[in-house]
N, C-alpha and C positions, 0 to 999 in steps of 0.2 A: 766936572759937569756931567748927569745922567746922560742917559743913551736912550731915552723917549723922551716926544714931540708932550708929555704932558705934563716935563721934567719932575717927574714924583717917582722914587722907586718901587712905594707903596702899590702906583697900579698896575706894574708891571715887574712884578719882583720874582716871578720865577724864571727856573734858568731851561734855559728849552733846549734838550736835549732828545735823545732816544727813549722812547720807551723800554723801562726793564722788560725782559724779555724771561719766560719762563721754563725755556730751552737752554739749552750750555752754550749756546752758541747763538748770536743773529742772523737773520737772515742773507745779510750784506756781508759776513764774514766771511763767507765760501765763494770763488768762483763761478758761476753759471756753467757748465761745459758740459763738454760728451753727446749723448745723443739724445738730453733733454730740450735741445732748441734746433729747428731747422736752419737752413742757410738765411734768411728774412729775421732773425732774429724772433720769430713765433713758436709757440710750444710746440713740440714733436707730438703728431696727433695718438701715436702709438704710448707716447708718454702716459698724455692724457686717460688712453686705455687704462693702462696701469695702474695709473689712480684710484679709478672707478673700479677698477674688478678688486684695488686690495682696501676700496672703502664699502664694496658690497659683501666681501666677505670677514669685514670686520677687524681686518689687520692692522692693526694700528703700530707694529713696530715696523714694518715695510712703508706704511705713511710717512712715518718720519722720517725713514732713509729717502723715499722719493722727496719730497719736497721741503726736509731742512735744506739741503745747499741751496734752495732755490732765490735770487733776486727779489725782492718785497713785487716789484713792478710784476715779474715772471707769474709770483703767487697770485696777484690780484689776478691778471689773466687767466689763472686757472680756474681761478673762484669764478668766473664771469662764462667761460663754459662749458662748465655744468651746469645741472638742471637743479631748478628752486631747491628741490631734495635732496641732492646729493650734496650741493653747498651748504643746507644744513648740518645735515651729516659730516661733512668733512669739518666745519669747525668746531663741533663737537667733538670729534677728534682730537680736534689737533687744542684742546684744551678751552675750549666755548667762548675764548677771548683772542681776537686778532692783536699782531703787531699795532704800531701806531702808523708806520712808515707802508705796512701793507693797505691798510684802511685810507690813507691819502693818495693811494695810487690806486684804488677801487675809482670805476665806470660811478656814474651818480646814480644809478638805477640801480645798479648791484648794490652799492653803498649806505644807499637809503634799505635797501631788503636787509642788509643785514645787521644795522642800525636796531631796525625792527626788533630783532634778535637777543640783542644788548641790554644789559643792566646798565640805568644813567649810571650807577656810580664807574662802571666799566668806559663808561664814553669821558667822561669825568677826570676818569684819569689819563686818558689818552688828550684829552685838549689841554690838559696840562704840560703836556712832555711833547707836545710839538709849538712850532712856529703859532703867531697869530691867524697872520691869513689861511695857515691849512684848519687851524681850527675853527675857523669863520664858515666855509667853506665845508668842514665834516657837520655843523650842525643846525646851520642858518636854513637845510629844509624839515629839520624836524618840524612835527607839530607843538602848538606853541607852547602848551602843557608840558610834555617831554623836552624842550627846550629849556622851559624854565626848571623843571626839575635838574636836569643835570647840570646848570647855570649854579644852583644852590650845592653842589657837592663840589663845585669848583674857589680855588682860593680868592682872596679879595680882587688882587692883581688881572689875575685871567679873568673875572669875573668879568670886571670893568672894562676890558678891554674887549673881547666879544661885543659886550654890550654897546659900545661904542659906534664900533665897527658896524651891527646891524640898527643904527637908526641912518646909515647910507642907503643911496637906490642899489638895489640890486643889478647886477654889472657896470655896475660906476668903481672907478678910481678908489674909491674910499671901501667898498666892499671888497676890492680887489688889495689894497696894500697891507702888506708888514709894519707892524706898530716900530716890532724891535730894530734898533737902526743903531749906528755910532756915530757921536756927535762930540764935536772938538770946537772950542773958540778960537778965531784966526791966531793969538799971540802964543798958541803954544807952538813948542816946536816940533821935531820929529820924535824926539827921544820919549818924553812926556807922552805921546798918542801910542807908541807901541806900549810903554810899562803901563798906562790907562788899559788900553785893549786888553794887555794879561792880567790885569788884576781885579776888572769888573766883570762881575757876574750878570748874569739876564741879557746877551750882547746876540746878536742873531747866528741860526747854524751859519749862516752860508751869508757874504755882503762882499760888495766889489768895489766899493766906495765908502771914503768918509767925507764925512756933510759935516762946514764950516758955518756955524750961526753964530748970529751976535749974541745981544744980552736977553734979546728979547726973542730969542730963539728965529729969525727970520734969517733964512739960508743967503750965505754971502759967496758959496762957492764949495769946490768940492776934489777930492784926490783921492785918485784912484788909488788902491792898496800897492797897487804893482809899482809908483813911483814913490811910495811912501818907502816901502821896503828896500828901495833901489837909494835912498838919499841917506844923506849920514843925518847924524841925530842932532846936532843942533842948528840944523835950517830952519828956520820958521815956518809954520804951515801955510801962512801965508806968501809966502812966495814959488810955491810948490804948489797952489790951488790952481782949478780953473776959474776965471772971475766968472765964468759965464756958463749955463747948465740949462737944461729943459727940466723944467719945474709943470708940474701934473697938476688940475683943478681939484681937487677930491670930489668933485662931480661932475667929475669928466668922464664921457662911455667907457666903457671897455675896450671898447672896439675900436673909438677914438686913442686908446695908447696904446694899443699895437700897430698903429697906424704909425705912431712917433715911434715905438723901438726900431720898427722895423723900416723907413726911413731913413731913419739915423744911425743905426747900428746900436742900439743901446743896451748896456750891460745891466742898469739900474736907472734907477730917476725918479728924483725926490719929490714927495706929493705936499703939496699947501693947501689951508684952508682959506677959505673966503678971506679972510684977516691978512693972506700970503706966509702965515707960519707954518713951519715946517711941522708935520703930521707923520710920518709914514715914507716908507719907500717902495718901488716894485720893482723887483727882481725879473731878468727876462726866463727863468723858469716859469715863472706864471703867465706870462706874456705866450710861452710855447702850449699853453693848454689853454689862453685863453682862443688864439688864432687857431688850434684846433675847433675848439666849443664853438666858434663864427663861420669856419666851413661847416663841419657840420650840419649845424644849424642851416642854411645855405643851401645844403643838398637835398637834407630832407623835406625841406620846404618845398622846392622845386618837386616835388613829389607827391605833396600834401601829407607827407609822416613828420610833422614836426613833433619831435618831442619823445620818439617811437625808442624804445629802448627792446632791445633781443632778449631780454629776459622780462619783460611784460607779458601778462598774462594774456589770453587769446580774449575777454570781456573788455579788458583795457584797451587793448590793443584797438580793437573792433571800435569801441566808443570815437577813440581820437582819430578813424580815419573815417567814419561814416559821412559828418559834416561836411568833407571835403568831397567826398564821394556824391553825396549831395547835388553842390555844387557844380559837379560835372556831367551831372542827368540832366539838369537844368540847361547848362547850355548846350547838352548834345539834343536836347528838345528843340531848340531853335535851329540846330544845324535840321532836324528833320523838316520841321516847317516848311525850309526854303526847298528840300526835297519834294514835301508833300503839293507844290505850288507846279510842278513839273510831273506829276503823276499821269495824267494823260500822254507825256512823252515817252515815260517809261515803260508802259506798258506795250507803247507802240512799238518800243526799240529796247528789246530788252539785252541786248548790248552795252547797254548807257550804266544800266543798274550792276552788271559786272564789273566793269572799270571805271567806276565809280569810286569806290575805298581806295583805287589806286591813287590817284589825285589827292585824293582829299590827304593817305599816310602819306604821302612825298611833301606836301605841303607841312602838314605838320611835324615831321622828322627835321625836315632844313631849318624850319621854324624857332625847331628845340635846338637845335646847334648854336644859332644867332644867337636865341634866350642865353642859353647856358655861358658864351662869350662874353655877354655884355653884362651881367649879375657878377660875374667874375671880376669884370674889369671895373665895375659900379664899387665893391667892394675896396679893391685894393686901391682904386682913386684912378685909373690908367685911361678909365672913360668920364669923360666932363664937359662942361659946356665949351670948352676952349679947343674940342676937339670930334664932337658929337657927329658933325655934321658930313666931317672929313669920315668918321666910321660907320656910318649910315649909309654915305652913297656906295663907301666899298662893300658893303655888305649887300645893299639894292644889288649892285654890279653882279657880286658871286652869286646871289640868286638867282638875277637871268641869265648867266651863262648858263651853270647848273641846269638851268630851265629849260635853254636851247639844248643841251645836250643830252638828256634826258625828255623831251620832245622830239627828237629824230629816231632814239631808241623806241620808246612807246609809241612815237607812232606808227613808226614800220610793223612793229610787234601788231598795235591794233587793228592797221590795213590788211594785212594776211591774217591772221588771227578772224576775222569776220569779213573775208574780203571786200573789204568796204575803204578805198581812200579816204573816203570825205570823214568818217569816223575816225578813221587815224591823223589825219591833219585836226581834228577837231578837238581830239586827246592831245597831240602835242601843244595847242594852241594852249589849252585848259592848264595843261603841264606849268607853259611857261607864267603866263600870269601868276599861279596860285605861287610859284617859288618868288617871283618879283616882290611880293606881299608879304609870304614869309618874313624872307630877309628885311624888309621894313618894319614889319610888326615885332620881329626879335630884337630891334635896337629900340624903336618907338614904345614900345608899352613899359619895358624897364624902366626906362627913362622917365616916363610921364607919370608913372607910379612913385619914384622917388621923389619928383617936382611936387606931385600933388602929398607928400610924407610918407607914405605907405610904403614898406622892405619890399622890394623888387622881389625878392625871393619867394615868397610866400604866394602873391596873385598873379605873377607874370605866366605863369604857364597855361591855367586854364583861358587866358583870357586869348594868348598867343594861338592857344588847340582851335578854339570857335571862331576865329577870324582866319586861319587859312581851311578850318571845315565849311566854312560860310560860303568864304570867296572861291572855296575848291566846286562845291556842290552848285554854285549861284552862275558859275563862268561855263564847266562843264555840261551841265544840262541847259543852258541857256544858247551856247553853241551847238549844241545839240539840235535844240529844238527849231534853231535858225537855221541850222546847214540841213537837216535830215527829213525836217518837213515839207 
């Protein structure tokens, strides 16, 4: 029996290995050590110097002592920072064509720049001599043009499979799995699946399981390598399977199966198509770069830099935060409004307009605390309707104490500070409210964002900043204007 879900050798007939390399040595063959990594496992910045001072003055036999021993993974980091220029430069260097295993371990930004760089035929051969989904992955953002150009230097096998691969959604299950998989029918036995294993070619680098299908390829179970290798050779595979496995939609999110690896603890897990035959598997190294790419993403959004890569240009760069930037003149226009409504008091008390930003940053700090807990916990599943209500009133809670106690401080501060009690009870008042709202509006807006479909991540912030600016400037000068006139 083949070892692809489209059982033809034909579409997947090469054997995916390493990239030749045109050094005497690979990268992965030397130890990393000495004082090119710090304690964090990061490049030693002085290292880094080094680089740069024997790639400005051209040395390129010092290159190569610095960074042959280096880890593919170590290289890519290097390559990501330095400057556009010097990464040119250095791959020029170092012969104008990267490893295949360094270009899978490239930042998507750095990888797409240096892509740029590439002859298809050079990409061409690199999606040949790795895995499917790393080569899914290396060129599903080219543009379409160059895609299909180096689609045509590639064999029939990879062709097809690429291709397959990208008529899935983008971070679905299906864009995320490995074609190459090992597949055994229940009645063989042990002996049979190891001499199969060593004698078929195109079988994947790295799998942690084999996948038992019928006739009709529709998975019936599955053994772990570690018990296959532990059992003597003529037990049946069937009795040594598990009958039962967590089977993948092939268009199922991303996000949705790191939810199930990490859940479950999963090593692998067989993907199906609509049909429920077996397609593909996914490996939990993709799973650790995808729960990366979902923080991420997550963080930068909470920020409005979605998408922000450290090696983007300063026009780029500017483009994708302006929008957002936008956005928050906008509502910082209405937090002014409610100010502009209280301008007669201000001027009268211009007291009010000093400690003013203090309310309004204390609200929106606690604010961002709550946000940031509950997008967290939205994410990993830990906040849900079955428990919403119970993390809401705790949060209500921590905000008014917070409140209370940080209204005793500022208000004393405000009473001597302008020797005025009524202005320092009136700041601590403002204090407490604006944190109560906080803390409501950091579990409520999450929440009502995901109910209404929309990624918490992305609009929960601005919206969380103008409702404790709102409620900070609206309670503040409003007590204000009641206690002081």
């Amino acid at each position: 029996m083949t070892d692809t879900p489209e059982n033809t050798s034909e579409q997947l007939d090469s054997t995916k290995s390493s990239q030749p390399s045109s050094h005497p040595k690979s990268y992965d063959e030397i130890p990393t050590e000495g004082p090119v990594l710090d304690d964090d496992y990061a490049l030693n910045p002085s290292f880094v110097r080094d680089v740069i001072d024997a790639l400005e003055r051209g040395d390129r036999d010092l290159l190569y002592q610095l960074i042959h021993p280096l880890h593919a993974a170590d290289v890519a980091d290097l390559l990501g920072l330095v400057s556009a220029y010097d990464r040119s430069q250095l791959i020029k260097q170092l012969g104008g064509v990267l490893e295949a295993d360094v270009l899978t371990e490239l930042d998507d930004d750095v990888r797409d720049a240096v892509l740029e760089e590439m002859h298809p035929r050079d990409i061409a051969t690199v999606v040949e001599n790795i895995d499917s989904d790393d080569a899914v992955q290396l060129i599903e953002d080219l543009p379409e043009q160059d895609r299909k150009n180096v689609l045509e230097l590639v064999s029939k096998g990879d062709r097809t499979t690429v291709e397959i691969a990208l008529t899935y959604e983008e971070d679905s299950a299906g864009r995320l799995m490995q074609h190459e998989l090992v597949t055994v029918p229940p009645y063989w036995n042990v002996g049979q699946v190891i001499d199969h294993m060593r004698e078929t070619e195109g079988l994947p680098n790295q799998f942690f399981e084999i996948y038992v299908v019928d006739e009709k390829f529709y998975p019936v179970g599955c053994v772990p390598v570690s018990r296959l290798l532990k059992t003597k050779r003529q037990v049946a595979i069937k009795d040594i399977m598990d009958d039962e496995q967590h089977l993948v939609p092939v268009n199922e999110d991303q996000g949705e199966v790191a939810y199930l690896f990490n859940q479950y603890h999963l090593l692998s897990a067989a993907v199906v198509n609509d049909d429920g035959r077996l397609v593909g598997m996914i490996t939990v190294d993709d799973i650790v770069d995808v729960i990366k790419e979902e923080d991420t993403e997550d963080i930068l959004a909470l920020g409005g830099v979605k998408a922000d890569g450290l090696s983007d240009g300063v026009l780029k760069t500017t483009q994708r935060r302006f929008s957002w930037l936008l956005i928050n003149l906008a509502t910082a226009i209405l937090a002014s409004v409610v100010i502009a409504f209280y301008d007669a008091t201000i001027e009268k008390f211009v007291a009010l307009a000093i400690l003013m930003p203090i309310v309004a940053s204390m609200g929106g700090n606690a604010g961002t605390q709550t946000l940031t807990v509950a997008v967290r916990a939205i994410a990993t599943r830990d906040l849900t309707s079955a428990n919403a209500f119970r993390i809401f009133m705790r949060e209500v809670m921590v905000g008014g104490l917070n409140g209370f106690l940080f209204a005793v401080v500022m208000g004393v501060i405000g009473a001597f500070w302008f020797d005025n009690v009524t202005l320092g009870l009136v700041l601590g008042g403002a204090m407490i409210v604006n944190l109560l709202f906080a803390g409501a509006a950091g579990i409520l807006v999450p929440l009502g964002l995901q109910r209404a479909g929309a990624d918490p991540a992305i609009a929960s912030t601005v919206f969380v900043t103008t409702v404790t600016d709102m409620i900070g400037f609206f309670v503040f000068l409003g007590l204000g204007a009641y206690a002081l006139t």
